[in-house]
N, C-alpha and C positions, 0 to 999 in steps of 0.2 A: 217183471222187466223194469227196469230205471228209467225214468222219465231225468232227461237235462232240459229245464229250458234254457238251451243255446240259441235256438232259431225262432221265431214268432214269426203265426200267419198275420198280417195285415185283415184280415178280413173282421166276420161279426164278432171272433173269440178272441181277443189278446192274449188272453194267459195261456192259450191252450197250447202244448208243446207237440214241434212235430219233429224232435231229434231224442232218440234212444240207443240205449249200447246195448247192441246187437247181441242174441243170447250164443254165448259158443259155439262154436262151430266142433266138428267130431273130435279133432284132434285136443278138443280142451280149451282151447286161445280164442281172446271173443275181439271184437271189432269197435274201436272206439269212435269209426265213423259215422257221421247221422245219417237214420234212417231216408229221410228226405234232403235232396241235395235245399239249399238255399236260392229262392226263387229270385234274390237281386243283391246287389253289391251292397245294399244297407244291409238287410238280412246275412250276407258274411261277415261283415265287418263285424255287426252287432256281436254276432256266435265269438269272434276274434275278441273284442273286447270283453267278454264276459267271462272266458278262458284268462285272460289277461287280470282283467281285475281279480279272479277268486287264487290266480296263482302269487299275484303280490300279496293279497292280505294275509295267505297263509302263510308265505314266508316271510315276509313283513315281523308278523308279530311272532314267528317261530323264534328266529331270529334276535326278537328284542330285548336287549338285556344281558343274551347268553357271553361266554365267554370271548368268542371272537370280536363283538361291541366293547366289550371290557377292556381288551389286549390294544383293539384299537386308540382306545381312550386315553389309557399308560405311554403308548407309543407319541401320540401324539401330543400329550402334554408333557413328554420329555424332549421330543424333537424342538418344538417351538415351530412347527413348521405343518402346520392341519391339512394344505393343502396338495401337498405331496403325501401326505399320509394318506389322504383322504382317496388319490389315486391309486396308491397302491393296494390299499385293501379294497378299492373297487374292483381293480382288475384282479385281483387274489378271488373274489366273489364271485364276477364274472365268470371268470375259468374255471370254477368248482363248481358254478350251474350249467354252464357247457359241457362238461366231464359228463355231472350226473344225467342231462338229456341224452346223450350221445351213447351211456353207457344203458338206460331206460329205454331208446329204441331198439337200441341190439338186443335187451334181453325180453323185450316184449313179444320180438320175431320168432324168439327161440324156446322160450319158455311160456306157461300157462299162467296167466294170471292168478289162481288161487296159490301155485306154487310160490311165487312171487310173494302173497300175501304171508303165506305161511314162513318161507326163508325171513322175511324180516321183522314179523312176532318171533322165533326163535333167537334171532341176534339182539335184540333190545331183550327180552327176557333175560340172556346170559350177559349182554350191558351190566340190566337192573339189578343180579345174582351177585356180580363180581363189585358191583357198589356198593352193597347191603356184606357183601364180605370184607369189604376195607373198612365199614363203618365197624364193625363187629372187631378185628382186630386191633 
């Protein structure tokens, strides 16, 4: 079983975690909700902030460098103008994290997670195939 610490008891153990993802259920699809609800509004916030925090840094630095930063960059040191740029590819961001939540709950409802995992090691492997094909040509 996965141990998150999202939630901490206040009590003797600080570290000790009392939130896990649920092991599947028959149908295949598991439960991302914690075991124990949260005993107080610090203890949600907390679980909220640490969701928060580990979702910025992974996109944060997924993000950094790649070529949508780049395009930004071009754009904006041709416009003269950073802070209209700076809007629009926030909101361009924006809407492509909105899309992919919206489009991650629907398929979370419907599909099993390992298939999930599996669907998208097959699409980055033929990514990775047709990369290593255009370097070859």
């Amino acid at each position: 079983m996965i141990q998150l610490p999202l939630f901490q008891r206040e009590d003797e153990n600080k570290n000790e975690s009392i939130a896990e993802i649920a092991p599947p259920s028959e149908d295949g699809r598991s439960s991302l909700a914690p075991t124990s609800p949260p005993t107080s509004t610090t203890e949600s916030n907390a679980g909220a902030w640490a969701v928060f925090a580990s979702t910025f840094i992974t996109i944060f630095f997924a993000e950094f460098g790649d070529k949508t930063q780049l395009a930004t960059l071009l754009i904006a040191a041709e416009s003269h103008s950073p802070w209209i740029v700076f809007i629009g590819a926030g909101s361009a961001l924006v809407a492509t994290s909105l899309l992919g939540v919206l489009v991650g709950r629907w398929l979370a409802r419907r599909v099993s997670p390992k298939t999930i995992e599996k669907s998208a090691g097959i699409v980055l492997l033929l990514l990775a195939a047709s990369l290593f094909w255009d370097i070859l040509r």
